[in-house]
C-alpha positions in Angstrom: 174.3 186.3 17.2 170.8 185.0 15.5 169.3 184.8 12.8 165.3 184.4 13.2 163.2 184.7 9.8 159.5 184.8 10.6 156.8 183.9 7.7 154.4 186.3 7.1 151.2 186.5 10.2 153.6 185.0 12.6 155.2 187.7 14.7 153.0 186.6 17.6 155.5 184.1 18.1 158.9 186.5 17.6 159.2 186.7 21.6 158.9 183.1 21.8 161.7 182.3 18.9 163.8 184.7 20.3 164.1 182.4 23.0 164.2 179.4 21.4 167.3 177.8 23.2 165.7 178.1 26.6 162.4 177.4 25.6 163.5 174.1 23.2 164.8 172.7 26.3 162.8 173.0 28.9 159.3 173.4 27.3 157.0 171.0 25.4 156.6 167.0 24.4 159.3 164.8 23.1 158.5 163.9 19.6 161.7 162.5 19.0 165.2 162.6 20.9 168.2 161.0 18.5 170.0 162.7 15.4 168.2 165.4 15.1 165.9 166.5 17.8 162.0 167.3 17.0 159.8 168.6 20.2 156.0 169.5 20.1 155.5 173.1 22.2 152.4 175.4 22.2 153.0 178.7 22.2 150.1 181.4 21.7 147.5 179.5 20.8 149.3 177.4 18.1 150.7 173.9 18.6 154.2 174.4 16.9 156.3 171.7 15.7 159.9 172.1 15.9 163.1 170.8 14.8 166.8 171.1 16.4 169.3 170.1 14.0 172.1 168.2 15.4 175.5 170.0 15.6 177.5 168.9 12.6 181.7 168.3 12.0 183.5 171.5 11.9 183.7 171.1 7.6 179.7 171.1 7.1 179.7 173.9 10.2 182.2 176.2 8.2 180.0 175.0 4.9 177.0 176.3 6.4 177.9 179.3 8.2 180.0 181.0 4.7 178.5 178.9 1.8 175.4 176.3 2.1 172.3 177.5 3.4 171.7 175.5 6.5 169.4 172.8 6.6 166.7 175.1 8.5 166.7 178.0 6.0 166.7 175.0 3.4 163.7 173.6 5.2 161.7 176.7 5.5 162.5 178.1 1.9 161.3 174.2 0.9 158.1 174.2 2.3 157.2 177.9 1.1 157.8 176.1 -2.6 156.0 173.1 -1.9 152.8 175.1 -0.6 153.1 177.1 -4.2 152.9 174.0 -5.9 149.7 172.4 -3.8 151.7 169.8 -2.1 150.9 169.6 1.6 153.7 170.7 4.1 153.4 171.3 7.9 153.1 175.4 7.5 156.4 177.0 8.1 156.8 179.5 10.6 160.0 180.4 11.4 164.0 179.0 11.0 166.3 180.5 13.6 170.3 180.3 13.0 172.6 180.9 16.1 176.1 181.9 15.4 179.3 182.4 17.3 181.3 185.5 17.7 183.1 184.5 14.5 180.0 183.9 12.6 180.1 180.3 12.6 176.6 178.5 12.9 176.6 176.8 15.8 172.9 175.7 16.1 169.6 175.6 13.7 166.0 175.5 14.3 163.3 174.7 12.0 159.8 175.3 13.1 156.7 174.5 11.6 152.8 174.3 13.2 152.6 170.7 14.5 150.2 168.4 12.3 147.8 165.9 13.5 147.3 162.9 11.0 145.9 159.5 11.3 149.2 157.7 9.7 152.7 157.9 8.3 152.8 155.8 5.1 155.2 153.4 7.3 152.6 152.6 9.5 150.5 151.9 6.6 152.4 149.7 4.7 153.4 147.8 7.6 149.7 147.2 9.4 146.6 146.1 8.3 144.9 149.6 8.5 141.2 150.0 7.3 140.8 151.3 3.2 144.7 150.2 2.7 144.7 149.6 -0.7 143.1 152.8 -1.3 146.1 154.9 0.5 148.7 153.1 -0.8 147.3 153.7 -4.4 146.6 157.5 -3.8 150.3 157.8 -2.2 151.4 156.2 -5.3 149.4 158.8 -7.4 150.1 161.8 -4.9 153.8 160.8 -6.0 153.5 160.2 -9.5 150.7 163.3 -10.9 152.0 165.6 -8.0 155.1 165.5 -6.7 157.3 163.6 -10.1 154.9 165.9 -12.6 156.3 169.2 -10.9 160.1 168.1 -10.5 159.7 167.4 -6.8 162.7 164.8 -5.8 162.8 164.0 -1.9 166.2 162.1 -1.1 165.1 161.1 2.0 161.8 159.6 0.7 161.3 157.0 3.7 157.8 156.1 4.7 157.8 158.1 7.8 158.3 161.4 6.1 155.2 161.4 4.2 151.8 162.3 6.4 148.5 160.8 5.8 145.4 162.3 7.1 141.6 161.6 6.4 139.9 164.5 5.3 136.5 162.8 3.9 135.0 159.4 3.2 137.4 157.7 1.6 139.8 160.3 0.8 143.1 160.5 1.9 145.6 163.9 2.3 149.4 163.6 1.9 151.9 165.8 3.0 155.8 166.0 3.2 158.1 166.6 5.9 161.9 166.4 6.9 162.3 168.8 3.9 165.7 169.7 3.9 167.1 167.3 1.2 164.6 168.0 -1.6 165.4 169.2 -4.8 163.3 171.2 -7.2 163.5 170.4 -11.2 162.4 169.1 -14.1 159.6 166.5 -14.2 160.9 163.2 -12.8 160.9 160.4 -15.4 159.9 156.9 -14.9 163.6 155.4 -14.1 164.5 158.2 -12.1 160.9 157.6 -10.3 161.5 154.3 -9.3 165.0 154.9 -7.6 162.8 157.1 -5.6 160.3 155.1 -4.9 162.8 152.4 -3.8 163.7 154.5 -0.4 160.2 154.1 0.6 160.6 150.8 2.2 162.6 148.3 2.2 160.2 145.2 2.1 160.0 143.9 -1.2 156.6 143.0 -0.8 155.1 146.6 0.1 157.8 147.5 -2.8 155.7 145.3 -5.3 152.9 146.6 -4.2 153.7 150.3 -4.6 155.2 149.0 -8.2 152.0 147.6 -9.3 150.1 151.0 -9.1 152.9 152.9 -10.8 153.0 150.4 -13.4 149.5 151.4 -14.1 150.3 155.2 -13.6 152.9 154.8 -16.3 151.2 152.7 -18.4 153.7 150.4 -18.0 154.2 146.3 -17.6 153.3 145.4 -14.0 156.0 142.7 -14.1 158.5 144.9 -15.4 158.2 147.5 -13.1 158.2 145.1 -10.1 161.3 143.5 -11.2 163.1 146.9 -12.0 161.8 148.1 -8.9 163.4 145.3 -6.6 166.5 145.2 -9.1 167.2 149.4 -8.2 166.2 148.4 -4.4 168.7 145.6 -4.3 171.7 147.8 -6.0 171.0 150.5 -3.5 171.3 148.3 -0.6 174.2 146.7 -1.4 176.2 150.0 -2.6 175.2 151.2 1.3 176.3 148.5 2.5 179.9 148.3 0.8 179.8 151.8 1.2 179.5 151.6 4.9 182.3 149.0 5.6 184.5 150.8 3.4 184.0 154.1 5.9 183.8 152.2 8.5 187.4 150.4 7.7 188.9 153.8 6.6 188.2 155.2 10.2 190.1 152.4 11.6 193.2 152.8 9.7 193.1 157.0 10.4 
């Protein structure tokens, strides 16, 4: 059985989705071939981006198929919210659930129209890319005035899931993918803003950098923030770590 939700002005592509198993696999460019499989495919005139989530253990499978939403509804419902609030998002077009005979989700689907952009923040942070400075500062006010302002908390906040693309002389556009794992509140205070600016890199010296604008976002001490900033990064990375070898010994022993 399927489950194919289509946004609104999209049924051109129903035939398409409908075959979206076939289609995912033999059709298109590789954009990226690991966890959780993202492929670029045209289909009626529109370059569509779209995202196979990897099968999951039988617990999340049963979790998603009776209870959770799976992470493609999540993803679709996500990005309608985020274009409510102004914050650039690939558009959604579809989300397609495939289910056994006993209703069990099986396979996911997110699609979205593909996006061309000049950069991923990672690329800027990590090159010396003409007006850098003035991207890294906007990214730092994109998340501070609109993302943080409107209760907008991405868990996976790593460079590459933010898009940057020139849209004038000197002015940049941001806009968020891998979607599924944002939450929607209350305005994000400063604290809780720097844990989430920590995932953004793990370079202490882009880290500083990024600190030093949203010192001056705050209206905060520059030094302060840098050395909060580095102190949350460093707490983070050693909690994963610990975190890991503790799993990792577990499944040993079992």
């Amino acid at each position: 059985m399927k489950r194919i939700i289509l946004a609104k002005g999209h049924e051109k592509h129903r035939a398409f989705i409908e075959n979206m198993e076939e289609s995912f696999q033999k059709d298109g460019e590789w954009i990226r071939d690991s966890r959780n499989q993202i492929k670029r495919i045209e289909n009626a005139g529109t370059d569509l981006c779209i995202k196979s989530f990897r099968r999951v253990t039988p617990f999340n499978r049963l979790m998603y198929s009776f209870i959770r939403k799976s992470k493609a509804q999540r993803s679709f419902e996500i990005a309608e919210s985020l274009l409510e609030k102004n914050i650039n998002t690939p558009e959604p077009i579809a989300y397609v659930e495939i289910y056994n005979r006993w209703h069990v989700l099986t396979h996911a689907y997110y699609i979205s129209k593909f996006e061309d952009v000049e950069f991923r923040l990672a690329e800027v942070l990590e090159n010396d890319v003409e007006d850098k400075q003035l991207i890294v500062r906007g990214f730092v006010n994109f998340m501070t005035n609109g993302l943080h302002s409107q209760g907008i908390y991405h868990k996976d906040f790593n460079g590459t899931n933010v898009l940057i693309k020139k849209v004038g002389d000197r002015h940049f556009e941001y806009s968020l993918v891998d979607l599924n794992r944002i939450k929607l509140g209350k305005p994000i205070q400063y604290h809780k803003g720097l844990r989430n600016m920590q995932q953004v890199s793990s370079n202490p010296i882009y880290l500083a950098e990024l600190a030093r604008y949203y010192a001056n976002y705050k209206n905060k001490d520059e030094h302060e923030t840098i050395y909060e900033l580095l102190f949350v990064r460093y707490i983070s990375s050693t909690r994963r770590r610990y975190t890991k070898q503790f799993l990792h010994a577990l499944k040993t022993i079992l």
